[in-house]
Every structure is written in structure tokens, then in C-alpha cells.
N, C-alpha and C positions, 0 to 999 in steps of 0.2 A: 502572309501578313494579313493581319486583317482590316479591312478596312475602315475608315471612320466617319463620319457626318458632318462634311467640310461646315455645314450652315448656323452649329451651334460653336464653334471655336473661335476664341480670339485671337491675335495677332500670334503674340506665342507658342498658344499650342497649335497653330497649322503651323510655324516657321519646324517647329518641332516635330512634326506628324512629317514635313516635307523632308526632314533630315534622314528623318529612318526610312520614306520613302528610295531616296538619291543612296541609302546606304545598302539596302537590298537592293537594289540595282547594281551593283556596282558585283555586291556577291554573286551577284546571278551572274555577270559577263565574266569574274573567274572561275567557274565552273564551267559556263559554255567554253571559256578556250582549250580548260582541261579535258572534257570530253570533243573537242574535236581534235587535238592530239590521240587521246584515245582511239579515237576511228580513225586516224590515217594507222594507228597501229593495228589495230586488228582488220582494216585491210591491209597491210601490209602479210598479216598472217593468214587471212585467206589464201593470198597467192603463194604463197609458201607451203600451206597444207596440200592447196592444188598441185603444184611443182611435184610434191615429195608422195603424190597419189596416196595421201591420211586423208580422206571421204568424213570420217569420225571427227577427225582435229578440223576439217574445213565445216563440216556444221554448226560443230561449238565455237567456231570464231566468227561465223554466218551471225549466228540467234545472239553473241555478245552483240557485233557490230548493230545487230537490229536494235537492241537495248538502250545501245547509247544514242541510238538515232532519237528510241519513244521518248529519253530523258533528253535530247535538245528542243524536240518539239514541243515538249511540257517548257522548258524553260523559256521557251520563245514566247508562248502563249502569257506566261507569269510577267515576264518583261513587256508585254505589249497592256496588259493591265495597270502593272507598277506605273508605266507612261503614260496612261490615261488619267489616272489617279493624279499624278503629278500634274499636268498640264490640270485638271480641274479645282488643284490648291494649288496653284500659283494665281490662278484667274481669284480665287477666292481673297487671295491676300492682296491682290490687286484694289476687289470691293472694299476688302478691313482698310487697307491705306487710305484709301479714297474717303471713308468714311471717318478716320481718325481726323483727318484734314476739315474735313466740311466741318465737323466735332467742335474744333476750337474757334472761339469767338474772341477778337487779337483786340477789340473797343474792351471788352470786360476784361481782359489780362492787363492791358492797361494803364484802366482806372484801378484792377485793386495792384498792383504796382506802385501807381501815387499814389496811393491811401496806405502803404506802407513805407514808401522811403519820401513822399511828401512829392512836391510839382518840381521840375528840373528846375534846375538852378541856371538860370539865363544872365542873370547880373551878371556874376563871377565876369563869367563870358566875354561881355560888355566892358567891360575894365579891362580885361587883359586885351582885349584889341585897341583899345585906348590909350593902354598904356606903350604896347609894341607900337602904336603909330609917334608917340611921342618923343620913343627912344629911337624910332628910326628919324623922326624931323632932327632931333638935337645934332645924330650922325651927320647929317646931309649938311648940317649947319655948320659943322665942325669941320667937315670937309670941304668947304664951301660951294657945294651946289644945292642953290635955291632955286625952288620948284620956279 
């Protein structure tokens, strides 16, 4: 994978670059498990060629087993980058959020707010608690408990 320049991206493309990040990772630990199946099998057939005195079958399952060890140690190495990588856009997206927030000014969202659906409506408001207090004196009155 190759890598990218956490310091020009926006929100997006690190969420995005972090995706395929988390998704080769994920690749790389089903190949590590495959090849370490691998290597319990061709140790298993070490011991096997040894048992059966084949010198020839016990080399060629020697220099396999070495093989899959060179491809776990490449993949560890691959996965210990992918995680650095990762851990340095996450910290980044950290920045973007932090910086989205500081971003908006909530006095100017506001005002052009009123300036498009006009100043809230506080009357209405005023009346309807006026009116609920009235409808509940008439109740109290009708039932006869006076305050």
C-alpha cells in the first residue's frame, strides 16, 4: 500500500485512506494465520521425512518451512507500518474534527437563520401560557378549589 500525506486531506479522504488502511490489515492477518498453518504443516513433515530417513523430502520441507517463516516476517514488518500509519490518521482526523468545530461560528449561523425565517416567535408563546392558565383557573373554579 502506499502511503499518503496525512497533512493535505480532508475529513473524507483520511476517513477513506483509514478504511483501506483497517482493510489491509485485516488481509494481512488472513494470510498470517494461513501461513502459520502452513508451518505447523511442514513441520509436521519435517518430522516425517526424518522418521522415514528421506534426508532429500526433509530439506525440501526444511527450505519450504524457512520460506514461510521469510513471508511471516515480511508480513509482520507490513502490519507493524499499516499500524503506524493508522495511529498517525487517526491523530490527524482528530486535528480535522477539532478544527471543523473551532470552524463554525454558532453567533453567525444564528443571525443568518433570523434573517431567513425572521426573529422566533415569542408572542404565540405568551398566549398559549395565558391561555392554559385560564383554562386551568376556570377548572379549579368549576371544581371548586379556589386558590
Amino acid at each position: 500500500m502506499e502511503f499518503q500525506n496525512p497533512d493535505e486531506m480532508d475529513m473524507r479522504s483520511a476517513r477513506q485512506y483509514l478504511i483501506a488502511i483497517v482493510a489491509n490489515l485485516k488481509q494481512i492477518k488472513e494470510k498470517q494465520k494461513k501461513l502459520r498453518e502452513d508451518l505447523e504443516i511442514w513441520t509436521g513433515r519435517i518430522e516425517l521425512a526424518r522418521g522415514k530417513n528421506r534426508s532429500d523430502l526433509e530439506a525440501a520441507a526444511v527450505q519450504r518451512k524457512e520460506d514461510i517463516g521469510y513471508q511471516l516476517q515480511t508480513l509482520s514488518a507490513e502490519e507493524a507500518e499499516l499500524l503506524r500509519e493508522a495511529t498517525r490518521m487517526k491523530a490527524r482526523m482528530g486535528l480535522l474534527k477539532t478544527e471543523v468545530q473551532r470552524s463554525v461560528n454558532t453567533d453567525l449561523l444564528l443571525s443568518e437563520l433570523e434573517m431567513l425565517v425572521g426573529e422566533p416567535d415569542t408572542l404565540s408563546r405568551q398566549f398559549e401560557e395565558e391561555e392554559a392558565e385560564a383554562t386551568l383557573k376556570k377548572l379549579k373554579e368549576d371544581m371548586g378549589l379556589n386558590e
